[in-house]
C-alpha positions in Angstrom: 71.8 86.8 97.7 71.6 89.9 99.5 75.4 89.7 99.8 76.4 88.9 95.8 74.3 91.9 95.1 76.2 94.3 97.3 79.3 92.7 95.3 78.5 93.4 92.1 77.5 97.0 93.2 81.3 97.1 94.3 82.7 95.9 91.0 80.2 97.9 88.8 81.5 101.6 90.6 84.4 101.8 88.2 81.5 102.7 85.7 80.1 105.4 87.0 83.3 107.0 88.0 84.0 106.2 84.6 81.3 108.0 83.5 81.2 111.3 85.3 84.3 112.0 83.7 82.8 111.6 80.1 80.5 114.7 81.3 83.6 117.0 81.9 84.9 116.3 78.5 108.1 110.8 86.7 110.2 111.7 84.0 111.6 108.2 83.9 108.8 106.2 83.7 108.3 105.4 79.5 106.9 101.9 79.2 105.3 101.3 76.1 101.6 100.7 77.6 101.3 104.4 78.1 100.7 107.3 75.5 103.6 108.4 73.7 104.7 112.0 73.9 102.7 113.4 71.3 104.2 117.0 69.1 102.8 119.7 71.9 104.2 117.3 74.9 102.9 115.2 77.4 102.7 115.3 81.0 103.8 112.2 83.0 104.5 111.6 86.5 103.1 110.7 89.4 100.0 110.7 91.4 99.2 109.1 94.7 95.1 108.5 95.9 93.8 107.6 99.5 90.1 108.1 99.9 86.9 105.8 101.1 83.5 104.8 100.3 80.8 104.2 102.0 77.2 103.2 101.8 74.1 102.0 103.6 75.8 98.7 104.9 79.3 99.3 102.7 82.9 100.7 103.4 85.7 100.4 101.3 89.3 102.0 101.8 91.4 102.8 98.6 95.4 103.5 98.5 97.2 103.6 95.5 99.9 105.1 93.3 99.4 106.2 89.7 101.4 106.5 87.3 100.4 108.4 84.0 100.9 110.2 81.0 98.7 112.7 79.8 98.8 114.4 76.3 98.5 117.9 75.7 95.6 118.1 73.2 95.6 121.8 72.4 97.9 124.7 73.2 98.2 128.3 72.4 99.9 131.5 74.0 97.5 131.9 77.2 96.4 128.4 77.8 97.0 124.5 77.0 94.4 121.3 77.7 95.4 117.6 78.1 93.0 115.2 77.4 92.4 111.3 77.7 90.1 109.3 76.7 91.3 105.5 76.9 89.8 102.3 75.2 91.8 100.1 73.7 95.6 101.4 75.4 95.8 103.1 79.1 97.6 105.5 79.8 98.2 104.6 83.4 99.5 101.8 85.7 98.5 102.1 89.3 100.5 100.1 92.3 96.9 99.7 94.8 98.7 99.7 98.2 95.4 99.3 100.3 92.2 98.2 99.9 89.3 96.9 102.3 86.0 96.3 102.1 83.1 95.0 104.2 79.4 94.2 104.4 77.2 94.5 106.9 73.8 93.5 106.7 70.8 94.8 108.4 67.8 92.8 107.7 68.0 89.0 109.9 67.5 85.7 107.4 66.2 83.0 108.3 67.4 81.8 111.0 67.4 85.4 113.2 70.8 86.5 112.5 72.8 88.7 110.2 75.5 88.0 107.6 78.5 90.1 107.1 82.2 89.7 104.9 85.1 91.7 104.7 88.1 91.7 102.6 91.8 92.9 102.1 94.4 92.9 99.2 96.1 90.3 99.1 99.0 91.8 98.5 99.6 95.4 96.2 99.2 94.8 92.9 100.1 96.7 90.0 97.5 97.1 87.9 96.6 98.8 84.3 94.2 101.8 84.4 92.4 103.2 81.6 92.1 107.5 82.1 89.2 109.5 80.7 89.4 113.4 81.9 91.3 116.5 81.5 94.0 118.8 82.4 93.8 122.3 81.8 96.6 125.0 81.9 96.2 129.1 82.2 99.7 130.2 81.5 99.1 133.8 82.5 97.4 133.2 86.0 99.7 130.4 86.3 97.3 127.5 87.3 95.7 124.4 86.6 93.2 122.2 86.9 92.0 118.6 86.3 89.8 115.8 87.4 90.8 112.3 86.0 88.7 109.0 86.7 90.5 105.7 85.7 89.6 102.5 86.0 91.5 99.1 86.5 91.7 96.9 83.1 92.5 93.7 85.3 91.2 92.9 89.0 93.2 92.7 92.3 93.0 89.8 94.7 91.4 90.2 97.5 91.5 87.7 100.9 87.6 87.7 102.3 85.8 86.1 104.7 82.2 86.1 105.2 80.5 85.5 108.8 78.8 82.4 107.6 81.0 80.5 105.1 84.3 81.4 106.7 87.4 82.0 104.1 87.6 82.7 100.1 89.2 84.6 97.7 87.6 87.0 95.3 89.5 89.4 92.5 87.6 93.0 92.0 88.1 95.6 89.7 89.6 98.9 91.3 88.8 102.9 90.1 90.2 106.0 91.4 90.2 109.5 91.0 92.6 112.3 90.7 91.0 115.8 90.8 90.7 119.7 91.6 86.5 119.2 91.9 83.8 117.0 91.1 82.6 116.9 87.3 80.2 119.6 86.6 81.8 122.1 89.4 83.9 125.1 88.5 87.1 124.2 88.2 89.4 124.7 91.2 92.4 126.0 90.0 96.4 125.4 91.6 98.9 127.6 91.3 102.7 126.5 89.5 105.7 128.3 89.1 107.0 126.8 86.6 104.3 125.0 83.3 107.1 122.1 82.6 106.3 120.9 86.0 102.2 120.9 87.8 102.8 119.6 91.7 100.5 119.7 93.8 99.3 118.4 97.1 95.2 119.0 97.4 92.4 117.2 98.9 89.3 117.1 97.5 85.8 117.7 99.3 83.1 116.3 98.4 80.2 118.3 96.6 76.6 117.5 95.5 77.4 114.7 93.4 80.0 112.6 95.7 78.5 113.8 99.6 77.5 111.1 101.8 79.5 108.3 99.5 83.1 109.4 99.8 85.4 110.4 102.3 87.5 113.5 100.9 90.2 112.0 98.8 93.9 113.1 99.8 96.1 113.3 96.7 100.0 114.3 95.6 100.8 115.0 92.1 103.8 115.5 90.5 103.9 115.7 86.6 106.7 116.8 84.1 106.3 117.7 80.8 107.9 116.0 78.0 108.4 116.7 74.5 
């Protein structure tokens, strides 16, 4: 029991990820499942995640590739914001490349002994990801920000096996994050040379809200905009 509980802890993150993001208000890559270029532009390209959790007897290890489009909401003279805010269509499709998880418990049943399960992708999956979060632009200090959660629309298979039961299979829902700072923060801004194109290469730190659960999250971002 102890076990299935720690499980649906897992698979219930993706909603509060989701959620902190709600409090912060590749040029050839056009499918039709992401947002369309709308009349200020739209930044798409790339965006590659690598980070862990942890908890009091949990660890998981996330690697993945995103790939999104992200409209430019407002713009004027000295500034521009892109916003998203997915429900029904995301604006992302991720490639998860790694992912592990394990269990460990603490507390002996029964019988003495302790229970423990880990599991590994089965294989990377490409995956849907709905975006909520925003990218700002300051044209005349040339930088920006963002911070971006998205969450999988389908789960990824996973290959498990638990200490007592041996083998099984399980499919879990995956979120990541792309980000200058936690939600709430000041925003860390990056600089660019040139506003059609925000790269980057940062890794975020952990602050007051994410300390102690996450690892700091390495991330590479390259995004284009299109009009």
């Amino acid at each position: 029991m102890q076990s299935a509980r720690i499980t649906f802890a897992l698979r219930n993150r993706a909603l509060h990820v989701l959620g902190a993001a709600a409090a912060i208000g590749c040029a050839s890559f056009t499918p039709p499942l992401y947002a369309q270029p709308g009349k200020l532009g739209t930044y798409v390209g790339t965006a590659t995640v690598s980070f862990s959790e942890t908890g009091k007897e949990t660890r998981a290890d996330y690697r993945g590739v995103v790939k999104i489009a992200i409209p430019l909401t407002s713009a004027g003279s000295g500034s521009a914001m892109a916003e998203l805010s997915d429900i029904d269509k995301p604006s992302a499709m991720a490639r998860i490349t790694h992912l592990e998880s394990s269990w460990k418990g603490t507390a002996p049943e029964s019988d003495g002994k302790t229970s423990s399960w880990s599991c590994k992708l089965a294989a990377p999956t490409e995956v849907p990801m709905n975006a909520q979060g925003t990218l700002n632009i300051d044209y005349k200090r040339k930088t920006h920000s963002l911070f971006i959660a998205l969450v999988s629309t389908k789960p990824v298979p996973l290959d498990c096996v638990h200490s007592r039961s041996g083998p099984y299979k399980k499919r879990e829902m995956v979120s990541l994050v792309i980000g200058t700072n936690e939600p709430g923060d000041a925003w860390k801004e990056l600089p660019f040379a040139d506003p059609s194109r925000l790269a980057a290469k940062f890794q975020l730190v952990p602050g007051a809200q994410m300390k102690g659960r996450y690892s700091p999250i390495d991330q590479a971002w390259d995004f284009q905009l299109q009009r």
